[in-house]
N, C-alpha and C positions, 0 to 999 in steps of 0.2 A: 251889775250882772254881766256875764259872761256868757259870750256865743261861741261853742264850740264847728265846725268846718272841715268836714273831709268822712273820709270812708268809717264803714263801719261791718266786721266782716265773723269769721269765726275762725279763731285758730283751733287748726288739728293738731295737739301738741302730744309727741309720742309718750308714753305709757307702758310700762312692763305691764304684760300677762302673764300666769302662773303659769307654766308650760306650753306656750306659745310664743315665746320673744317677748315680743311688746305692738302696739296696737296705736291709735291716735284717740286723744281724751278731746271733743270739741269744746273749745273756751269762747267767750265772747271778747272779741281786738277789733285792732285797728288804731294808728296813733290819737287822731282827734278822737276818738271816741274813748280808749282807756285816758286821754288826760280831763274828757268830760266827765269821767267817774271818780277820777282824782281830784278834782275841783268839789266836785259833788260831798263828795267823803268829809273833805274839811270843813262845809258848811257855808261853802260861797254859793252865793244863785248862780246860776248856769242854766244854758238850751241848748240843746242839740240839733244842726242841722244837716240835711242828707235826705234821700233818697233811701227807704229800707221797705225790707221784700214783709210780704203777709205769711210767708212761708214758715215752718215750725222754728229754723233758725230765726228768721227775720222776730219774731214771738220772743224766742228768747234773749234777742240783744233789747230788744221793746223793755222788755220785763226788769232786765239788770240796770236799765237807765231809769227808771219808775223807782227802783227800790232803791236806787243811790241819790236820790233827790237831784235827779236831769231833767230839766221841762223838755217836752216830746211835742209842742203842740204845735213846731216849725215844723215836723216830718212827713213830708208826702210818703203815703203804701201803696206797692205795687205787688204785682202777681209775680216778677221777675226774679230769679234766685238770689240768693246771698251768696255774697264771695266767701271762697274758703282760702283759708293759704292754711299749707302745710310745714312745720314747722320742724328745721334739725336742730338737734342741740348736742354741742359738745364742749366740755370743760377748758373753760380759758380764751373759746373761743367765741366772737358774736354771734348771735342765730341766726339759723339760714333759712331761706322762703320760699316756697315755692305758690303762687297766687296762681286759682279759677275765677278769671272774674270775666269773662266774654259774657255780654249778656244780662248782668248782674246790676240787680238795682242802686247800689249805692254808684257804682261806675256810670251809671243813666243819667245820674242827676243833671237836668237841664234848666238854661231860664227859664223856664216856665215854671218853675219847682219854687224859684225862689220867691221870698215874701215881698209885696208890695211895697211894704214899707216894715223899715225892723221894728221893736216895740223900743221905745224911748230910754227905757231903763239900761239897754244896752251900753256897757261903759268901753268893754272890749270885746276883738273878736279874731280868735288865733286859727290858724290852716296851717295846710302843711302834706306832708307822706304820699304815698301810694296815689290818691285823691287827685294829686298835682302831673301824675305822669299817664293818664287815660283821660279820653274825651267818650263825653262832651263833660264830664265833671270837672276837668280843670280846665276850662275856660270860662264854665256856669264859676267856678269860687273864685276863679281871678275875676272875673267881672264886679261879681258882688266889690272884691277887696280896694278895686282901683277908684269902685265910685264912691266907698264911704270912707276910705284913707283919702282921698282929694279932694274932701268936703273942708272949703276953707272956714269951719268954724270953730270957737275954741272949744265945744262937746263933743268933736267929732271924735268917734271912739279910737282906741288904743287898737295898731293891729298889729300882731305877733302871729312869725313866721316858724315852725319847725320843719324844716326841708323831710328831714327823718329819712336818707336818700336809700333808693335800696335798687344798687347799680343794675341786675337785674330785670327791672323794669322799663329801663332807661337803653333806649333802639340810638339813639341818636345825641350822643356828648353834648357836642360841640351843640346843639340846637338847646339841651336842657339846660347848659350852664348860661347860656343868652337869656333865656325865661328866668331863670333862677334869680338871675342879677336885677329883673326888672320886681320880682316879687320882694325883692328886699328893698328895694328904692320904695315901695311902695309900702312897707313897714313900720312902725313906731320900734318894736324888739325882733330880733335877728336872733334865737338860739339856734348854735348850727354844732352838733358836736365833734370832736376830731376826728372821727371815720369819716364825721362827712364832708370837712374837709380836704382829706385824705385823696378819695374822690374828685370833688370838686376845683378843688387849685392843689395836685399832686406837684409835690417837690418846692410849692411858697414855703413852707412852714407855715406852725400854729399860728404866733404874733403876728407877720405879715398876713396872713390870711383873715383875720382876724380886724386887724385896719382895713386892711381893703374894703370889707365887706361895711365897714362903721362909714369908709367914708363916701359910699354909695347913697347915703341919705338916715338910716336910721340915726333915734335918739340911744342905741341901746345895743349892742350889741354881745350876746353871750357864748360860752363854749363851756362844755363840758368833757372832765377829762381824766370819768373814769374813778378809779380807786385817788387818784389827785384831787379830787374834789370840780373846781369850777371856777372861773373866770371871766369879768365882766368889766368892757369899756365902754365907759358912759360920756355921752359927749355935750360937753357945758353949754349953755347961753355964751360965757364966753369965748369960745373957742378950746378951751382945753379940756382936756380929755381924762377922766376917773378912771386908776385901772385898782381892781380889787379883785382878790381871790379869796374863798373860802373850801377849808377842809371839810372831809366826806366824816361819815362817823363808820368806825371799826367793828362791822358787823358781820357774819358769816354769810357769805356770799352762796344762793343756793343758785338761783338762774338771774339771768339781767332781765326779761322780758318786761316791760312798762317801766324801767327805769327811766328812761330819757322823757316817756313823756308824761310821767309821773313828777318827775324835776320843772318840768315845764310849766303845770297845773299846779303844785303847789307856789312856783315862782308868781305867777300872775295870783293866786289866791293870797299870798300873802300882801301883795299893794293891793290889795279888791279892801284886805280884813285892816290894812293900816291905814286905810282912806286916799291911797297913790295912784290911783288910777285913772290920771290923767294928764296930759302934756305939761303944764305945768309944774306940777307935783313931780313927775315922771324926770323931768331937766332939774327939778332943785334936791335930789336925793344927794344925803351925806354919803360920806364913806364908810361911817358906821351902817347906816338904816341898807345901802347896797350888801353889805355887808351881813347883814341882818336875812335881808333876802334872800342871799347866797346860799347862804347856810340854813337855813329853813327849808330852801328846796332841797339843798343833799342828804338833810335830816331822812327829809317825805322818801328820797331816792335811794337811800341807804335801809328804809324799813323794806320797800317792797323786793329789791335783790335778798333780801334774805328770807322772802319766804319763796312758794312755788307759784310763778304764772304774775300775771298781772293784777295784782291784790293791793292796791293803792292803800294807806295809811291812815287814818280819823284826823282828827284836828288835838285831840287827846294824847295820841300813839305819840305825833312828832312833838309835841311840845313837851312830853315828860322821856324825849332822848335830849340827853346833853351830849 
């Protein structure tokens, strides 16, 4: 099973109106929470954890995690609002955000929130986005991450980082890129895509930035890159290092919205479905079976850019794209 980590909100994502412009259509987002629906979709177990409001939003993120097969039974409810981020969109180019979250229950989430003890079945548990740049929620999931990634035993779960950076949110550089480097130290997989490199080590380049980040301590480290597909350095028992790359599938590109972390969720679901999901397993991967995985997730990533919004793929959908 899989534990999903981090915000969970509504996008207002704009909408033509018949003689008015156009308007905002509320969706249910957020990174960890569209790649918990992505996981969901494929038929992996998966929970959901967070802080979400009682509020009618808060109801219908509830509702869309229920009916994608997300266990809900980590999530503490509050009275406190649901964030909204408002969302722009224009052709060719990444979307743009603008986030209400003063206040807002998933932004709340504090130790207290978190569980006692995780349930056992727990193999992985991925964080990441928005989640990591407001307190007290990113200090409550770094907390959780440092004590069950430092658990020196050989069950201790798989954790995977999606930054999903959204420079906007981010008061202080030089402070997030410090944090940043300790959350990937404290990682099993590193997916970080090139915008958010871009960002993050401006003017390394992809490949160096890309080592750097592997030799910070992950087993695993990913990038995504777009209509190129995706690339993955995996780093041996022995010292040497697996680089593989796999192509995207040629599908008509309608908006990007949960593509990355859609690639993400079906990435982890496919070592969940091929029985990889664990250190071991995770260090003795081929370069085909990487390989394998690669392309499976750009399958999952290539279905949902071509429809509208963050509409994740079945287990059906990507295994009958070639």
């Amino acid at each position: 099973m899989i534990l999903s980590c981090g915000e969970a909100l509504i996008d207002m994502v704009p909408v033509p109106i018949s003689g008015r412009g156009s308007g905002f259509l509320p969706c249910p987002g957020g990174s960890p929470y569209n790649t918990a629906i992505a996981i969901g979709r494929l038929g992996v177990p998966v929970r959901f954890l967070s802080r979400l409001s009682t509020d009618f939003f808060g109801e219908i993120l509830v509702d869309r995690l229920v009916k994608n097969n997300v266990g809900i039974d980590l999530i503490p409810r509050t009275d406190q609002n649901s964030t909204l981020a408002f969302v722009k969109l224009e052709k060719g180019k990444e979307p743009q955000y603008i986030f209400y979250t003063e206040g807002a229950a998933d932004r709340s989430f504090s130790p207290e929130d978190l569980p006692q003890k995780l349930p056992p079945e727990i193999r992985c548990i991925l964080f990441g986005s928005i989640s990591l740049t407001m307190e007290p929620s990113a200090s409550t999931i770094e907390s959780l991450i440092v004590w069950e990634g430092g658990k020196n035993t050989a069950d201790r779960p798989i954790i995977s980082l999606d930054p999903n950076v959204r420079p906007f949110m981010i008061r202080d550089k030089s402070a997030y890129v410090r944090r940043f480097e300790g959350w990937v130290a404290s990682a099993t997989i590193a997916k970080i895509s090139e915008a958010d490199f871009d960002f993050i080590y401006p003017g390394l380049g992809l490949e160096n930035s890309l080592e750097k980040v592997l030799g910070m301590g992950p087993r695993l480290a990913l990038t995504t890159l777009g209509p190129k597909g995706a690339l993955a350095l995996l780093h041996k028992d022995d010292g040497k290092v697996l680089r593989v790359s796999a192509p995207v599938v040629d599908l008509p590109v309608v908006d990007t919205i949960g593509a990355g972390d859609t690639f993400h969720g079906a990435f982890l679901s496919w070592l969940e479905l091929q029985g990889k999901m664990s250190h071991s397993a995770l260090a003795a991967l081929t370069e085909a079976e990487l390989y394998d995985a690669l392309f499976f997730a750009n399958r999952a990533a290539s279905l949902v850019c071509s429809r509208q919004g963050a509409e994740p793929p079945t287990l059906e959908e990507v295994e009958g794209l070639k």
